[in-house]
MOPAC internal coordinates of N, CA, C and O (Angstrom, degrees):
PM7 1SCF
backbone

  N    0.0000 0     0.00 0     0.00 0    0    0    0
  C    1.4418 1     0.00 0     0.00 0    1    0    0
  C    1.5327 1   110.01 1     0.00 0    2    1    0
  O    1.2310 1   118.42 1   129.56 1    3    2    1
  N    1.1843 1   120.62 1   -50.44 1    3    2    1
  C    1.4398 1   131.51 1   163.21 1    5    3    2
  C    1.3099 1   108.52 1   -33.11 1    6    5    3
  O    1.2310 1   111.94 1    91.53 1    7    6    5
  N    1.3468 1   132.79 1   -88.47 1    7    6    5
  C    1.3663 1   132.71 1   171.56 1    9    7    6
  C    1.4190 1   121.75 1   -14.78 1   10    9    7
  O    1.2310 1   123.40 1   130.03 1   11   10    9
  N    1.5413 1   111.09 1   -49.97 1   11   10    9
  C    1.2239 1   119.70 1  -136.24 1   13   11   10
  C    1.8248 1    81.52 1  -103.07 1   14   13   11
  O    1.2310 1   118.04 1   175.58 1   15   14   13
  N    1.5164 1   121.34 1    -4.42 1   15   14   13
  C    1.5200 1   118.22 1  -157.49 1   17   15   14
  C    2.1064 1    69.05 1  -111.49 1   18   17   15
  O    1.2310 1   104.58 1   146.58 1   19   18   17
  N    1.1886 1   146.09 1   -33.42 1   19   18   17
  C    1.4069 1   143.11 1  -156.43 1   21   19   18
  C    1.9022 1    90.27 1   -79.21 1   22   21   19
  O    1.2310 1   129.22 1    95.13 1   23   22   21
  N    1.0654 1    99.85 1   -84.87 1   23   22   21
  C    1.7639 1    97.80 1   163.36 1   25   23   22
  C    0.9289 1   138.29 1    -4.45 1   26   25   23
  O    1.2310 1   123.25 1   133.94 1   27   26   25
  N    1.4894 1   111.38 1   -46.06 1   27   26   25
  C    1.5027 1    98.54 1  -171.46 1   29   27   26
  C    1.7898 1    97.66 1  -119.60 1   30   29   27
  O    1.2310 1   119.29 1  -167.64 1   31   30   29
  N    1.1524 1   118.96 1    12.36 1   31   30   29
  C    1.8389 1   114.44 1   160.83 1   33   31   30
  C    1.0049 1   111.90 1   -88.92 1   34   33   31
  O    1.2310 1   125.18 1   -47.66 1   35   34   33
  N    1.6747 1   107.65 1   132.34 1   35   34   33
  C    1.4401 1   112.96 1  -165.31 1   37   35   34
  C    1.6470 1   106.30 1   -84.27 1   38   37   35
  O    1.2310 1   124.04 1   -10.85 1   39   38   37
  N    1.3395 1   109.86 1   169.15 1   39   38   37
  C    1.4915 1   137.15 1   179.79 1   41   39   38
  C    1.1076 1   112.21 1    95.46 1   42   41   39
  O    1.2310 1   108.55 1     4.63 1   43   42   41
  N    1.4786 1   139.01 1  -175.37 1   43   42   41
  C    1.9112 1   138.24 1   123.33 1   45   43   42
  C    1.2007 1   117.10 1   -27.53 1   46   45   43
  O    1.2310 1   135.47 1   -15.96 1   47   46   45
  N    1.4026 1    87.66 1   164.04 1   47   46   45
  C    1.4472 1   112.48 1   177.22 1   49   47   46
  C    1.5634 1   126.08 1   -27.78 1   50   49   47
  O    1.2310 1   124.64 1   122.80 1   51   50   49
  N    1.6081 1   108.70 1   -57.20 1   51   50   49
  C    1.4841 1   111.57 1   177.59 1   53   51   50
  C    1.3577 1   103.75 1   -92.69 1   54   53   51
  O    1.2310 1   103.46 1   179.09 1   55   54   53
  N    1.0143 1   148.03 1    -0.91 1   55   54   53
  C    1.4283 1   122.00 1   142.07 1   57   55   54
  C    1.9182 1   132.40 1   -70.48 1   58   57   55
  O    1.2310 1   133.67 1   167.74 1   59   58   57
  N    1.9336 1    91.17 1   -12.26 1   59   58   57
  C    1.2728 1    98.97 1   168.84 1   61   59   58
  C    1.4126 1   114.80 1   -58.13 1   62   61   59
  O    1.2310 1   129.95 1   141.12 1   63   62   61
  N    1.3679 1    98.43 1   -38.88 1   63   62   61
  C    1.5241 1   105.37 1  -153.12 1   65   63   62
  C    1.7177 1   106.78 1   -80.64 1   66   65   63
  O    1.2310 1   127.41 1   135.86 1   67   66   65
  N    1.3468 1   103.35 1   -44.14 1   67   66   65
  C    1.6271 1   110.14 1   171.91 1   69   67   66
  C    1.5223 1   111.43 1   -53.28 1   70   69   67
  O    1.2310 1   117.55 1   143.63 1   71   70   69
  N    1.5731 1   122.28 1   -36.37 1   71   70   69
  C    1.2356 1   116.61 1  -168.90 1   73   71   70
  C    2.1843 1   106.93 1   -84.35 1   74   73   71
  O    1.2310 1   129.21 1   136.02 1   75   74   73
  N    1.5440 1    99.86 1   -43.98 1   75   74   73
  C    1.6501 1    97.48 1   165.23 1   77   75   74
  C    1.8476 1   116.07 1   -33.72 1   78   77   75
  O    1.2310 1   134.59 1   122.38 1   79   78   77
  N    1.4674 1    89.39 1   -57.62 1   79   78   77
  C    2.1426 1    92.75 1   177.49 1   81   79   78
  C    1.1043 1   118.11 1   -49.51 1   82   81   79
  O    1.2310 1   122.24 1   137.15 1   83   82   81
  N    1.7342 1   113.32 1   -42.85 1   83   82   81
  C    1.0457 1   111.61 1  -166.52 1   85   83   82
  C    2.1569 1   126.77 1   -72.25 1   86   85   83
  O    1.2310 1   142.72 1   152.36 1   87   86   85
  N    1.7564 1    73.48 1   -27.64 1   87   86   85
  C    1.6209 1    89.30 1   173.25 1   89   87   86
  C    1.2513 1   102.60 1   -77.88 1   90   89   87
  O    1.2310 1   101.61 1   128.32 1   91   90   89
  N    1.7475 1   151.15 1   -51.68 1   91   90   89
  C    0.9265 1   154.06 1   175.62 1   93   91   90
  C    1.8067 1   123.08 1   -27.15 1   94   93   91
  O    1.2310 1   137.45 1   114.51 1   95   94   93
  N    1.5205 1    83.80 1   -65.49 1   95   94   93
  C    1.5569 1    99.44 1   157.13 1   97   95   94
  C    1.5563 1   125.32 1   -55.45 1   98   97   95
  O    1.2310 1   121.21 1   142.34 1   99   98   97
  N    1.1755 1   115.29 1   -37.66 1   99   98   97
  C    1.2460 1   112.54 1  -174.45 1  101   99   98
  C    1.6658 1   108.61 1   -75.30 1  102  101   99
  O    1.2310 1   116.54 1   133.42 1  103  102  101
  N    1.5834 1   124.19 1   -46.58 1  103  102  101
  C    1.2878 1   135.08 1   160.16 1  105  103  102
  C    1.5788 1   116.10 1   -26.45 1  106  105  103
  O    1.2310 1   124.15 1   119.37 1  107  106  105
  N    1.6480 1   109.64 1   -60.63 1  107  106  105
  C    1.3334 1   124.23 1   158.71 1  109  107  106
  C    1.6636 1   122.03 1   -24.71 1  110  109  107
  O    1.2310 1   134.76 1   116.35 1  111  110  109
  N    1.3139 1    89.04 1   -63.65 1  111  110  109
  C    1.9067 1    92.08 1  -166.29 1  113  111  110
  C    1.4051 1    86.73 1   -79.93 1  114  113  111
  O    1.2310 1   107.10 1   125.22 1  115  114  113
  N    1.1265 1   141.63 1   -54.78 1  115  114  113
  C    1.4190 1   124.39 1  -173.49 1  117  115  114
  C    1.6338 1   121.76 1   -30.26 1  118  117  115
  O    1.2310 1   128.98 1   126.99 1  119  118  117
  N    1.5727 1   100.29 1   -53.01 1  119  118  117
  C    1.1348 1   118.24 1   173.87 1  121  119  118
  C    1.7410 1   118.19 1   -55.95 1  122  121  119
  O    1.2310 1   131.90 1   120.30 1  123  122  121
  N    0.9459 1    94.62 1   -59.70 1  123  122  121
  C    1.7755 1    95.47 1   159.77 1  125  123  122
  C    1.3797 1   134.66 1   -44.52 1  126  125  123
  O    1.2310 1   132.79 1   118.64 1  127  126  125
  N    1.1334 1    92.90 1   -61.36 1  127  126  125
  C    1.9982 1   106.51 1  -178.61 1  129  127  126
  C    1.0984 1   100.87 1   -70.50 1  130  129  127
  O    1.2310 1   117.96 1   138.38 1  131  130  129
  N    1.1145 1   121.50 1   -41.62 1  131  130  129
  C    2.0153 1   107.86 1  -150.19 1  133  131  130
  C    1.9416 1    97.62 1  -125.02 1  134  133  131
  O    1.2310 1   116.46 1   140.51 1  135  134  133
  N    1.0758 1   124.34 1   -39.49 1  135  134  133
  C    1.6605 1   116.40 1   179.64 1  137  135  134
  C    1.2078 1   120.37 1   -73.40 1  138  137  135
  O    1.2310 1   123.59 1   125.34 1  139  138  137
  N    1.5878 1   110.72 1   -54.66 1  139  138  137
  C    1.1826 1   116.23 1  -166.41 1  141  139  138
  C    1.5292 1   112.63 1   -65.63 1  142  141  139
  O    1.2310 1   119.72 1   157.97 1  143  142  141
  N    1.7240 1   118.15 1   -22.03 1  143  142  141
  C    1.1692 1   104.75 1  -145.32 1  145  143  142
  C    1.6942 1    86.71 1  -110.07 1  146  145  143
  O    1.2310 1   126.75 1  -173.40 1  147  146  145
  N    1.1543 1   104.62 1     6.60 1  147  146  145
  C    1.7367 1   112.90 1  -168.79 1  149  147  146
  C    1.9180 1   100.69 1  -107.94 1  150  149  147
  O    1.2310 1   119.54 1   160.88 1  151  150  149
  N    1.8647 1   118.48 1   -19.12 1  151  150  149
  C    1.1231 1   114.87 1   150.39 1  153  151  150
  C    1.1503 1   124.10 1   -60.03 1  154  153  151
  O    1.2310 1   126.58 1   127.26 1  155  154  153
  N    1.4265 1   104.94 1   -52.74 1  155  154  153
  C    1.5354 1   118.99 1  -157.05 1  157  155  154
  C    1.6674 1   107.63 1   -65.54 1  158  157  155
  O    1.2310 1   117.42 1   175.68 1  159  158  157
  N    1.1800 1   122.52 1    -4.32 1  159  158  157
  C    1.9259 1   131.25 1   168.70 1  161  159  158
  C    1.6889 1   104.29 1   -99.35 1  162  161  159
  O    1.2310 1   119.03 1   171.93 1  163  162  161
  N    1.4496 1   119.46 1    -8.07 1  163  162  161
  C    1.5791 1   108.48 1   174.43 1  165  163  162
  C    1.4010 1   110.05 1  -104.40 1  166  165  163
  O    1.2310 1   119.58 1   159.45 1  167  166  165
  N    1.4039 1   118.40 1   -20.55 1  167  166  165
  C    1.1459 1   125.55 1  -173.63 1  169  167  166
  C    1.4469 1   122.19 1   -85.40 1  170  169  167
  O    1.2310 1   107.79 1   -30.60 1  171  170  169
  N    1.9382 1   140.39 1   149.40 1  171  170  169
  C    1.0930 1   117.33 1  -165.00 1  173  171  170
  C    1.3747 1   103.23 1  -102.35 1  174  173  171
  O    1.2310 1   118.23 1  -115.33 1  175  174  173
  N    1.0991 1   120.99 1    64.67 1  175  174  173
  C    1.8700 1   115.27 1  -169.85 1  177  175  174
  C    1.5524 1    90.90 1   -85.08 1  178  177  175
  O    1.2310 1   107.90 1   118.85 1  179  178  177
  N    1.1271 1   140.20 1   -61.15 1  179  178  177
  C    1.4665 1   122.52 1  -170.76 1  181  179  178
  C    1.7153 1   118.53 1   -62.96 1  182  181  179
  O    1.2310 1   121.72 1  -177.38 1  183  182  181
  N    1.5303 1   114.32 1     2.62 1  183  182  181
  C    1.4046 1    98.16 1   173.07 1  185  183  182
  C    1.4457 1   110.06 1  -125.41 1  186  185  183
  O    1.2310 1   128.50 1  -101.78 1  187  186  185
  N    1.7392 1   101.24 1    78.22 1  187  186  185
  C    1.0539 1    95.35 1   158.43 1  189  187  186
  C    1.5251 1   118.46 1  -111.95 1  190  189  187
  O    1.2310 1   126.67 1   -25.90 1  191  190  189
  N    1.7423 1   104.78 1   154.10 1  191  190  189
  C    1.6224 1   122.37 1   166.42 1  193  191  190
  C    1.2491 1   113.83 1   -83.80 1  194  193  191
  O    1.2310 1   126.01 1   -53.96 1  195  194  193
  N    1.4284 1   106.04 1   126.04 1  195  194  193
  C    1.9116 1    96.92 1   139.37 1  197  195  194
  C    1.1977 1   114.00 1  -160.29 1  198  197  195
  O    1.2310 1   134.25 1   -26.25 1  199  198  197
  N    1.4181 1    90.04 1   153.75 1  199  198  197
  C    1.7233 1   115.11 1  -138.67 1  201  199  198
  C    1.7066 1    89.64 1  -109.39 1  202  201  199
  O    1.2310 1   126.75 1   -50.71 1  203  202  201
  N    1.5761 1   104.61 1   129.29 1  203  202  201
  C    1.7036 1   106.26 1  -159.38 1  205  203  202
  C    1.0734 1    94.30 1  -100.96 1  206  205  203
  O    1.2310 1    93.10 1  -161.72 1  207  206  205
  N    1.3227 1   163.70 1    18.28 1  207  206  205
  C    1.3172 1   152.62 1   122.48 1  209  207  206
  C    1.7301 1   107.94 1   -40.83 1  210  209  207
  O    1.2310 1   122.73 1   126.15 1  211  210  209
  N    1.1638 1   112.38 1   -53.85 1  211  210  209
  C    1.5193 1   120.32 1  -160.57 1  213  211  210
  C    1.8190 1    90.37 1   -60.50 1  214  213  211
  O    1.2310 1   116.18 1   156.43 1  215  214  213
  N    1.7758 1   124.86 1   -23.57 1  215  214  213
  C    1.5460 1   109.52 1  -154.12 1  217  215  214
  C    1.4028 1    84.10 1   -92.28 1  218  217  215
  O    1.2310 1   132.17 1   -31.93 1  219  218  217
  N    1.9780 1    94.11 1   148.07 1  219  218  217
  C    1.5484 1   113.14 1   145.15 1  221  219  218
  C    1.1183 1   126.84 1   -69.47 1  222  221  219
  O    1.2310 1   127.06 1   -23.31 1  223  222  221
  N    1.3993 1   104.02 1   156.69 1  223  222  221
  C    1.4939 1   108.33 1  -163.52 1  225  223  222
  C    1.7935 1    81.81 1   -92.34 1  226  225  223
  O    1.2310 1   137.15 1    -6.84 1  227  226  225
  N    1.4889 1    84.39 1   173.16 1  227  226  225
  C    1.4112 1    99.85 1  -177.98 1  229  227  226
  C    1.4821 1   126.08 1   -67.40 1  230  229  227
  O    1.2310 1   108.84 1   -48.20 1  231  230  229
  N    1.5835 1   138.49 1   131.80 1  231  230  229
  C    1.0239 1   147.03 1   172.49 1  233  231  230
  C    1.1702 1   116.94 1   -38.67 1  234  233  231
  O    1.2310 1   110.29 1   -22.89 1  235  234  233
  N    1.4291 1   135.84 1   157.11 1  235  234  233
  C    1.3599 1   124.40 1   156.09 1  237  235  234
  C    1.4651 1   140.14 1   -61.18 1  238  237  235
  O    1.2310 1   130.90 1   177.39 1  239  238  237
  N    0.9798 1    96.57 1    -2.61 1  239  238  237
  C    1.5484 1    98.78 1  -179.34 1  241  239  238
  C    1.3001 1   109.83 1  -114.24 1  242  241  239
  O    1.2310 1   115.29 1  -162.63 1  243  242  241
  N    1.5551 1   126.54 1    17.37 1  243  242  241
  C    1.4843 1   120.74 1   163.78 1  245  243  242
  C    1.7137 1    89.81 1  -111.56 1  246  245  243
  O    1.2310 1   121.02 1  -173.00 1  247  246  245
  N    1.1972 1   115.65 1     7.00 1  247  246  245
  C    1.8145 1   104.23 1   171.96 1  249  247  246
  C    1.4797 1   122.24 1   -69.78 1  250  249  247
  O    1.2310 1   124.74 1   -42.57 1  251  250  249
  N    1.0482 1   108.51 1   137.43 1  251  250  249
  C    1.5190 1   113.79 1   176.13 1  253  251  250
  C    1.1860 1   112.28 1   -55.71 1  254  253  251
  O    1.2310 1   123.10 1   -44.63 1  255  254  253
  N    1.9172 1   111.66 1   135.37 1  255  254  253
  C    1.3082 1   104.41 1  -159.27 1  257  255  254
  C    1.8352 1   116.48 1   -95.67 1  258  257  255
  O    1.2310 1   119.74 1   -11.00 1  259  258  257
  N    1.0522 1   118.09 1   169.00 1  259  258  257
  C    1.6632 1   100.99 1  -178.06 1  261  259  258
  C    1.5852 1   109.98 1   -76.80 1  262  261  259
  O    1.2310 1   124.25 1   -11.74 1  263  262  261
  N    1.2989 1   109.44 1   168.26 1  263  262  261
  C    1.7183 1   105.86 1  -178.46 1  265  263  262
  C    1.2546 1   113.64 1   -82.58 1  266  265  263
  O    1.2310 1   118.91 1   176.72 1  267  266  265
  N    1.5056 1   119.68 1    -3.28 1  267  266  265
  C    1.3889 1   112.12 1  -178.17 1  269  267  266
  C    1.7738 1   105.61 1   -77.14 1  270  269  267
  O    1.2310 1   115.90 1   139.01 1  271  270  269
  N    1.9798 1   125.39 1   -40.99 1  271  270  269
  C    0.8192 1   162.44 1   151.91 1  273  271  270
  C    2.2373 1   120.77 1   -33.20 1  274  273  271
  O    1.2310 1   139.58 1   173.75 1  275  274  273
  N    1.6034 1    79.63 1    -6.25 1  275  274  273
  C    1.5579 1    77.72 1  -170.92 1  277  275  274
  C    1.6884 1   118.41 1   -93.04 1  278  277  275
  O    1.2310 1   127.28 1   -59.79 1  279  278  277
  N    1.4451 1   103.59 1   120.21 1  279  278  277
  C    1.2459 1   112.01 1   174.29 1  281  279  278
  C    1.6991 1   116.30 1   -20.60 1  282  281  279
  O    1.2310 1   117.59 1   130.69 1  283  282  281
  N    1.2229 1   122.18 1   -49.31 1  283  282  281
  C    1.6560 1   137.63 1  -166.81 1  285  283  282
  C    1.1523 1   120.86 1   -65.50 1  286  285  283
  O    1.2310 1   124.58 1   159.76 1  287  286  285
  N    1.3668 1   108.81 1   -20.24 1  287  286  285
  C    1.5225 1   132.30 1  -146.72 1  289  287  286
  C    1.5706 1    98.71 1   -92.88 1  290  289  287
  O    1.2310 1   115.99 1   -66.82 1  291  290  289
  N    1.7624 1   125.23 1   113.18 1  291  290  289
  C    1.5673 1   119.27 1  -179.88 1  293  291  290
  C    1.7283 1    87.15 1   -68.63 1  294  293  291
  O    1.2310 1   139.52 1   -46.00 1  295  294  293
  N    1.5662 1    79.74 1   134.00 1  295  294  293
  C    1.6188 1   113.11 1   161.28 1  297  295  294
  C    1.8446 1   113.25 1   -46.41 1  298  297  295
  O    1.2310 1   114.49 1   -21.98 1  299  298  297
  N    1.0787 1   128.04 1   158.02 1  299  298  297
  C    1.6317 1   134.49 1  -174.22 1  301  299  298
  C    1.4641 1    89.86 1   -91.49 1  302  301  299
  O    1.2310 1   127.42 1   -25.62 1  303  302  301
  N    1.5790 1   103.33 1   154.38 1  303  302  301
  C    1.2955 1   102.67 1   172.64 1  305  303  302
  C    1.3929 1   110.99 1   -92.54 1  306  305  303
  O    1.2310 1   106.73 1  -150.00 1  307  306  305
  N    1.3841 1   142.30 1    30.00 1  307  306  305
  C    1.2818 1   150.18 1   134.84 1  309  307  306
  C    1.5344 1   114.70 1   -59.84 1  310  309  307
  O    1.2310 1   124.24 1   133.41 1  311  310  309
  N    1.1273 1   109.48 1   -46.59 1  311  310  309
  C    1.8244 1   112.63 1   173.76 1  313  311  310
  C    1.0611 1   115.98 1   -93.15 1  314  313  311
  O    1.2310 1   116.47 1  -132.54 1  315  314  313
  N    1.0241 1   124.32 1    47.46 1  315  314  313
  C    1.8468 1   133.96 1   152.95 1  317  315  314
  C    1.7801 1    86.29 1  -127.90 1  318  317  315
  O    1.2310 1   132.61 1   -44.45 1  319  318  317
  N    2.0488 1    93.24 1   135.55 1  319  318  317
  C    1.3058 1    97.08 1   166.65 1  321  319  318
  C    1.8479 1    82.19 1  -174.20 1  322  321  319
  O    1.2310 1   120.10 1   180.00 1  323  322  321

């Protein structure tokens, strides 16, 4: 498709290249203004459920840690050796 999209834009080389951006860009905002925002009203992304019985509780390792355990905490001078 590439090839076949280089081929048929007119001028040289650097007008190839100015005119590829320019289509690129233009694809872009299309995509913005007019697709995305014309999915985003068919699609059900704002209705979602969830039902808090069904969630796990949190793992242990997102638990809050004890203060003896805290990274921040200067070491005792018994545990340097």
């Amino acid at each position: 498709m590439y090839p076949w999209l280089w081929r048929h834009l007119p001028g040289g080389t650097p007008w190839k290249v100015v005119s590829a951006i320019v289509l690129v860009a233009a694809v872009i905002v299309l995509l913005m203004a007019v697709i995305f925002p014309w999915a985003e009203t068919t699609l059900p992304f704002l209705q979602v459920t969830v039902d808090q019985s069904a969630t796990p509780s949190a793992p242990a390792s997102l638990a809050p840690a004890s203060p003896q355990a805290s990274p921040t905490s200067p070491a005792s001078p018994t545990s340097r050796r």
